[in-house]
C-alpha positions as CSV (number, residue, x, y, z in Angstrom):
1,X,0.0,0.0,0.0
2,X,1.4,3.6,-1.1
3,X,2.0,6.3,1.4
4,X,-0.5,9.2,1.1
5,X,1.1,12.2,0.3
6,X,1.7,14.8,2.7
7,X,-0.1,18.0,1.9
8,X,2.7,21.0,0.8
9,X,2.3,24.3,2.2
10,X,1.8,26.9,-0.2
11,X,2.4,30.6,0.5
12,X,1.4,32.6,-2.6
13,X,-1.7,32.2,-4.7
14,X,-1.6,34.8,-7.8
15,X,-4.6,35.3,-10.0
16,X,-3.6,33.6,-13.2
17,X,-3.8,30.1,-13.5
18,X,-3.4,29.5,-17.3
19,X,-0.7,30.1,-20.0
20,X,-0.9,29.5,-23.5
21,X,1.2,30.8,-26.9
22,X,0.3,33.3,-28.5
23,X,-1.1,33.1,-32.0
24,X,-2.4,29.6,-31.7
25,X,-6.0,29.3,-31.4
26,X,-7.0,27.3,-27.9
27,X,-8.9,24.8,-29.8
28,X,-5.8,23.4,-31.6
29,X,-3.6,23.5,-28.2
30,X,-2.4,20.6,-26.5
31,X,-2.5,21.3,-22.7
32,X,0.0,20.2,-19.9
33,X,-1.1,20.5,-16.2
34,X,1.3,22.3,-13.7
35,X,-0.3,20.9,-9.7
36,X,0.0,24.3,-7.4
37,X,2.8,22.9,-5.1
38,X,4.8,22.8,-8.1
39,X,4.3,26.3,-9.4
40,X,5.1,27.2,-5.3
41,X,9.2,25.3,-6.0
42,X,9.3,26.7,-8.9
43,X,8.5,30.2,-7.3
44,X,10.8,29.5,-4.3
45,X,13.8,28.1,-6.5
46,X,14.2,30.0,-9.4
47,X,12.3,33.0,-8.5
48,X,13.4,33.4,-5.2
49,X,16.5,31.9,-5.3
50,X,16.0,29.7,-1.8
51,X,18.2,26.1,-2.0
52,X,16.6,23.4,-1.9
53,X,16.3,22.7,1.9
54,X,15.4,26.6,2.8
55,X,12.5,25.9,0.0
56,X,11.6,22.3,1.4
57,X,11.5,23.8,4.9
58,X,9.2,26.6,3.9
59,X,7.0,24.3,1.8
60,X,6.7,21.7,5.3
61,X,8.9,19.1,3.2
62,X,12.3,17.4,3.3
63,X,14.8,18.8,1.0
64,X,14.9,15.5,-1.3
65,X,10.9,15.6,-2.0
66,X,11.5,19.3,-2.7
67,X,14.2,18.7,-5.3
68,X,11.9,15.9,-7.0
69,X,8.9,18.2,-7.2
70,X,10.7,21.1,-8.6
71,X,12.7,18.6,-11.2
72,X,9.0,17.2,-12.3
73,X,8.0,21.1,-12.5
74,X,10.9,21.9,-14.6
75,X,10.3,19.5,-16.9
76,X,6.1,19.6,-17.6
77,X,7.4,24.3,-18.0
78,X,10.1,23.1,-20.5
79,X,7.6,20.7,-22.4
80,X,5.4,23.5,-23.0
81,X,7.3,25.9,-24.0
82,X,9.5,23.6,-26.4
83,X,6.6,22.0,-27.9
84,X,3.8,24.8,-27.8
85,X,1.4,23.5,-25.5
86,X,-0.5,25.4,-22.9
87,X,0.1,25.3,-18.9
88,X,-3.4,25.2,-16.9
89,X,-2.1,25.2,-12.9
90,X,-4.4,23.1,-11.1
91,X,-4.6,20.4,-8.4
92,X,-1.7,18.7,-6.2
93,X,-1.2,18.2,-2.4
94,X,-1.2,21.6,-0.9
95,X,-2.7,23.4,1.9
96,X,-3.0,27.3,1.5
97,X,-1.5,29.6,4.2
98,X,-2.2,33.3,4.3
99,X,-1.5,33.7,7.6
100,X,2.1,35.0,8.4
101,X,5.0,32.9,8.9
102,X,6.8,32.3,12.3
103,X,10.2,32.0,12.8
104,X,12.6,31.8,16.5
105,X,15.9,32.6,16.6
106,X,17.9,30.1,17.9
107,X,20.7,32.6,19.4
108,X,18.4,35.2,21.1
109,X,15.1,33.1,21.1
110,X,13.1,35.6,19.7
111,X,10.0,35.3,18.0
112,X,8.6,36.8,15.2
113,X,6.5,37.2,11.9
114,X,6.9,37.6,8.8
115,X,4.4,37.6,5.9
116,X,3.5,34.8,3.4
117,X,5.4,34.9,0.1
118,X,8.4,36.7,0.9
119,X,10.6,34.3,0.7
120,X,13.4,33.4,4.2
121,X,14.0,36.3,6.1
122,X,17.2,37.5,5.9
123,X,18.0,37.6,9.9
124,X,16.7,37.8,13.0
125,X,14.9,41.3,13.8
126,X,16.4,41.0,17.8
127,X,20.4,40.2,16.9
128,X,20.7,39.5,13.3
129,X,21.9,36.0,13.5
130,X,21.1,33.5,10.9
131,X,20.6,30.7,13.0
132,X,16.5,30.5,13.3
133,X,13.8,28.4,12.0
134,X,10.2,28.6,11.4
135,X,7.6,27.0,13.6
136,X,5.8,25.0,11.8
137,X,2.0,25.3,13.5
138,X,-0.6,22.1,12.7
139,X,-2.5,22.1,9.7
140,X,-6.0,21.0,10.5
């Protein structure tokens, strides 16, 4: 029996959800489908620039399953634009999260916020270190 999949958090919903080429009429279009959770790696990655285990920890998975979502992502993006097809982004294993981010600082043990979709923060507010993580809160 197959694992379920664990749900991906997802920080950053924008409004369009379908590409196509220009020119060709959507009738005569063949269409590949992008899931949400891999439009979010391919937003953290190559948009934001966060490694792999920066973008696995702020998607609530382990760096590996991170790097074979964004590969599978990269692939279905390069398909259509090679070969003409349209991307409609729908579907996957994802749970939505508007609400702001917590992090700690693991030198000062501060707390603090920081909003959805703006990628790691680039220090502690308190002392500046580096050395914090995000508190991951249950997803009901």
């Amino acid at each position: 029996m197959a694992r379920p999949k664990k749900n991906r958090i997802v920080g950053f919903s924008p409004e369009v959800s379908y590409f196509k080429p220009r020119g060709i009429p959507l009738l005569d279009l063949e269409e590949v489908k992008l899931t949400i959770d891999e439009r979010e790696a391919i937003r953290l990655a190559d948009l934001l620039g966060l490694s792999y285990e920066e973008a696995g920890g702020e998607m609530g998975i382990s760096r590996a399953t991170f790097g074979r979502i964004v590969q599978r992502a990269r692939g279905i993006i390069a398909d259509a634009l090679i070969n003409g097809k349209a991307i409609n982004v729908e579907g996957g294993n994802y749970t939505f999260v508007d609400s702001p981010r917590k992090f700690v600082c693991l030198e000062c043990e501060r707390e603090w916020e920081e909003p959805c979709g703006t990628g790691r923060p680039e220090g502690c507010p308190g002392c500046r270190g580096m050395q914090f993580r995000r508190i991951l809160e249950p997803v009901e």
